[in-house]
N, C-alpha and C positions, 0 to 999 in steps of 0.2 A: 379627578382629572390629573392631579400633580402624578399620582403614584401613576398612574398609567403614563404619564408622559416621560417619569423614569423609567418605565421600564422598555419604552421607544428607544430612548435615549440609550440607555446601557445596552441591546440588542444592538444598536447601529455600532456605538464606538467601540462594540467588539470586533468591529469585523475589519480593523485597519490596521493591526501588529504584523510582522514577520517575524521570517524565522531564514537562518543561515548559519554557516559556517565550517572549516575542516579543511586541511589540507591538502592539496592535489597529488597521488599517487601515480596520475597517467593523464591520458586525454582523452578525450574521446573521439569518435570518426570528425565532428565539428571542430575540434578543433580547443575548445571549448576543455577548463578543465573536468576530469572526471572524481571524485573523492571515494577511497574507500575503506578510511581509518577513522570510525570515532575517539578517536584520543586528538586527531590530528585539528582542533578544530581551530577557523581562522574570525574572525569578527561576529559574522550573520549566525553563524549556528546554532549558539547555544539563545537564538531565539526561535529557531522555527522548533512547531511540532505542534501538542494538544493541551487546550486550556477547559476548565469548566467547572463550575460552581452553580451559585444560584442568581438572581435578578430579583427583585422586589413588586408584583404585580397587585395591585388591588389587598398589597398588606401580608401578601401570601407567597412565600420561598418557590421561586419557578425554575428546574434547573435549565441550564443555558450550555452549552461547547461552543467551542472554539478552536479552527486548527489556521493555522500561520504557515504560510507555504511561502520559500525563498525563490527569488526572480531572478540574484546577483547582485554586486553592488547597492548592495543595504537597501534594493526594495523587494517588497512581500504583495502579497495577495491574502485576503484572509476572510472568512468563509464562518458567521456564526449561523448556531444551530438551534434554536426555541425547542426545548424538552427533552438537552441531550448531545451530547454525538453519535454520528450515524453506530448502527447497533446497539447504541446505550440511552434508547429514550428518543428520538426525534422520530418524527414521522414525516418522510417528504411530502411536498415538496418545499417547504418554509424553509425559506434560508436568505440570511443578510451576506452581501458581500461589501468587503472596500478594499481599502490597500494601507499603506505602512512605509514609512520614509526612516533606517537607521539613521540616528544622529549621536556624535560621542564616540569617544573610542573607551576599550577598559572597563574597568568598574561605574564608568560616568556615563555609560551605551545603554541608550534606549531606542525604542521606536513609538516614533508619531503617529498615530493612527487617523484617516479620515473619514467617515464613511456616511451615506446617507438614509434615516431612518423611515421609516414607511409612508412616512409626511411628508418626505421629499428635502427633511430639513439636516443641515451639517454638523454632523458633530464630531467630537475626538474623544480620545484615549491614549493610554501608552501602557507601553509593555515593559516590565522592567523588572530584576529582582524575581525571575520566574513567577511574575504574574501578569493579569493584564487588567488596568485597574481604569472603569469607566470615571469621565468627568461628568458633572452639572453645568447648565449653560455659564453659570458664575464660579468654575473653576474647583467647588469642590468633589471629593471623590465618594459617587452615589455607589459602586459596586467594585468587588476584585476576585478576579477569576483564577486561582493558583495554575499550576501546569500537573497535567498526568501524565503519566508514561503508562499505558495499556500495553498489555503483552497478550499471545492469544493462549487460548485454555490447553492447544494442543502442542504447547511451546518443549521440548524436550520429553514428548512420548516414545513411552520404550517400544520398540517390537513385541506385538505377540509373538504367543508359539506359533511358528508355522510361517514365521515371514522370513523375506530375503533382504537381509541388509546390502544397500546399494553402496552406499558410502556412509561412513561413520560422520567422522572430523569435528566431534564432540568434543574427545580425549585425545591419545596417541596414535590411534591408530588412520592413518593416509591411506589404507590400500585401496587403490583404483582398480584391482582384475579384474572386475564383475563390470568394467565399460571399456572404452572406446574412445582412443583419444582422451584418457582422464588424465587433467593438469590441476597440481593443485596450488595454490598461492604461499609463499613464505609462512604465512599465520596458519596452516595448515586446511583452508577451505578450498571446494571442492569450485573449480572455474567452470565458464562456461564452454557450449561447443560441444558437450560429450553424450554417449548414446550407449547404452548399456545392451551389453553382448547376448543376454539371453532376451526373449519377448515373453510378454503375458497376455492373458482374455480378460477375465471378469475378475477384479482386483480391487483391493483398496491399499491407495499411494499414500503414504507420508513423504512430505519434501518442505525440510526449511529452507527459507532462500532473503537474502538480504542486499536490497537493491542500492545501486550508489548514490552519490548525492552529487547531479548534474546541475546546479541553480542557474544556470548559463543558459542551460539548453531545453528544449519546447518538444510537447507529441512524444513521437513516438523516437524520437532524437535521445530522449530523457532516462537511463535504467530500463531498457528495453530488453528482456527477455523470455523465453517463456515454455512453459509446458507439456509437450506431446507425448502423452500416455497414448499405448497401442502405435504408437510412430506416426499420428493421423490426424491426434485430438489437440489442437492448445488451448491449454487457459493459457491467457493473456498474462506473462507480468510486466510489468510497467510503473515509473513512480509517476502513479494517479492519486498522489495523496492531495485531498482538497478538490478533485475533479469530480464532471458530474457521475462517473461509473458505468461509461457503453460499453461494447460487445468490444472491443478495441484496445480497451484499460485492462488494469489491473484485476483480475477477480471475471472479464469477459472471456466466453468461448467464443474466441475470433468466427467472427461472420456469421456464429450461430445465436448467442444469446447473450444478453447485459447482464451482468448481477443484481439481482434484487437490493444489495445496497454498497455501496461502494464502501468496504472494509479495510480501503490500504492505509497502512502507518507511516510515520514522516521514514524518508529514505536512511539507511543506514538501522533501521531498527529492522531486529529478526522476527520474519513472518512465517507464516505455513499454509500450507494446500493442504487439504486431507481429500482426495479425489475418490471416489466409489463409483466405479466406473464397470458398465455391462456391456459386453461387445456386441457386434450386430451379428443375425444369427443368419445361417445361408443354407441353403437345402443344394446341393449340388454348387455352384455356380452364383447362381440366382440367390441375391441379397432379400431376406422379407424380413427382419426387423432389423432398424436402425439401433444402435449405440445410445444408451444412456449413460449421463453422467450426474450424480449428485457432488456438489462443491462446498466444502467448510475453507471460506478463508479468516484467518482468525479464529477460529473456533465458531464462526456466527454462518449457517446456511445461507449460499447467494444464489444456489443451483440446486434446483429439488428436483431427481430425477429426470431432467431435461432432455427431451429426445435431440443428436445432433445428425441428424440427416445424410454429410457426406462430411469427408474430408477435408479440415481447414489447411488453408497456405500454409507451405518453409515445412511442413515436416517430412522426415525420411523418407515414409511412405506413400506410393502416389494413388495407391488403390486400397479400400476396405479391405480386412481380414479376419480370421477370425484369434488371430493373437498379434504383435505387435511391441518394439521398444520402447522406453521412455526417452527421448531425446528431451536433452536441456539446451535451446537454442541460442546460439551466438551469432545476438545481431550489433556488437561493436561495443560493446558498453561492461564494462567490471561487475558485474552480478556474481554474488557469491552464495554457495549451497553447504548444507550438512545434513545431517540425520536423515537420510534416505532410505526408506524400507517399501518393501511393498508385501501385502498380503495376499496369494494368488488362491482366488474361488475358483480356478477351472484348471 
């Protein structure tokens, strides 16, 4: 019963660390600052993001995650995971949440965790030292979770033969011809708002994309932007990191489908789409199969084949086709892209 009630206990006081921090580069439509330098980082941030190790259950190494989501002002939200971080071992829908109070400035900053464990009973932790290290009801430390940084597997894939480089902004080269309205930022990445001049059909998209770090601001308020393969289709981005993963977030084909697991990393870390996408097929006029989409965010499948029916909101296009641009949508917020290709099946 002891081991089992450590391993309550460390499960709960995982779940009450934050995470924050970086400098303001702009604002956002709120008002609210917007961040989009990790070098720039200000108090909160170099706690948020992802923790995980193991816990002690009946004698036996149980892995555990952890992700630390920033509020502003030194509070968090924090979100653990029994067997795992999403894609890496958990299985929904188990999952502890609590929250996290900064206290300290400097080398002396940590976070108080509170949270409560299945029993309904209170417990803490702190975050410190890039870990997050469970207490005993008499103060000493039963568990400690280091911090990982996960990258995805399709993090700086090259173009096949046969694809069309949209935008580089790997290396030297900025060139925007191949869009529309292409702006691109001091550190040479690729802004939001832009629509690329030729269209495709049946295709597979590479797009990295690295969302800012709004700790201010909520919803869809937050690193809001997103997707339209064919000018028609979004996937959702959004900083959903720590959220539950609807049609709506991060990794969601808005109005059509949820992600089978919510795959976003803490904000400012670079992500990727790898979209395979088949356009809807028309005999005359008359539309008779819907657009399929299959979705790697992260490298981990969220969308397998998924039929999307019609047209989701905000993009270019207001009617199916059978080819179509990728718009990168500009809904207020610093989102920044690179390595843009796409490989055209039709």
């Amino acid at each position: 019963m002891r081991r089992l009630h450590h391993f309550v206990l460390a499960t709960s006081l995982l779940i009450g660390l934050g995470v924050a921090s970086i400098s303001a580069v702009c604002a956002a439509p709120t008002g609210n600052p917007a961040y989009t330098d990790p070098a720039k980082a200000d108090a909160d941030f170099p706690f948020q993001g992802e923790y995980a190790g193991t816990v002690s259950h009946d004698g036996q190494p149980v892995p555990f995650g952890v992700q630390v989501i920033a509020l502003g002002d030194g509070k968090f939200d924090v979100v653990a995971y029994p067997g795992g971080l999403p894609g890496d071992g958990w299985t929904p829908p188990n999952k502890i949440k609590g929250t996290g109070t900064r206290t300290g400035e400097g080398d002396a900053a940590v976070v108080k965790v509170e949270a409560l464990d299945w029993g309904g009973n209170k417990r803490t932790g702190e975050l410190r030292n890039d870990s997050i290290v469970v207490f005993s009801d008499s103060g000493s430390e039963i568990a400690k979770l280091p911090r990982v940084n996960r990258s995805s597997a399709t993090l700086g894939q090259k173009p096949p033969e046969g694809a069309v480089v949209i935008y580089d902004g790997t290396g030297t080269s900025t060139d925007t011809s191949k869009l529309v309205h292409g702006r691109v930022s001091e550190d040479g990445l690729l802004m939001e708002g832009v629509t690329t001049k030729d269209s495709f059909g049946d295709a597979l998209w590479h797009i990295e994309f690295r969302l800012p770090y709004q700790p201010k601001d909520r919803g869809q308020g937050r690193g809001n932007s997103g997707a339209y393969v064919m000018g028609c289709y979004e996937t959702q981005m959004l900083d959903s990191f720590g959220l539950e993963g609807k049609d709506n977030e991060c990794g969601g084909i808005y109005k059509a489908a949820a992600p089978f697991v919510n795959m976003c990393l803490p904000p400012l870390s670079w992500q990727t789409y790898d979209i395979n996408v088949t356009a809807p097929r028309f005999e005359g006029e008359k539309k008779v199969a819907n657009a399929r989409m299959t979705v790697r965010h992260n490298g981990t499948v969220i969308h397998d084949n998924v039929e999307v029916p019609a047209i989701t909101p905000g993009g270019t296009l207001k009617q199916e086709a059978q080819k179509g641009p990728l718009h990168l949508q500009n809904h207020g917020n610093p989102v920044r892209y690179r390595n843009i290709w796409v490989l055209p099946k039709s």
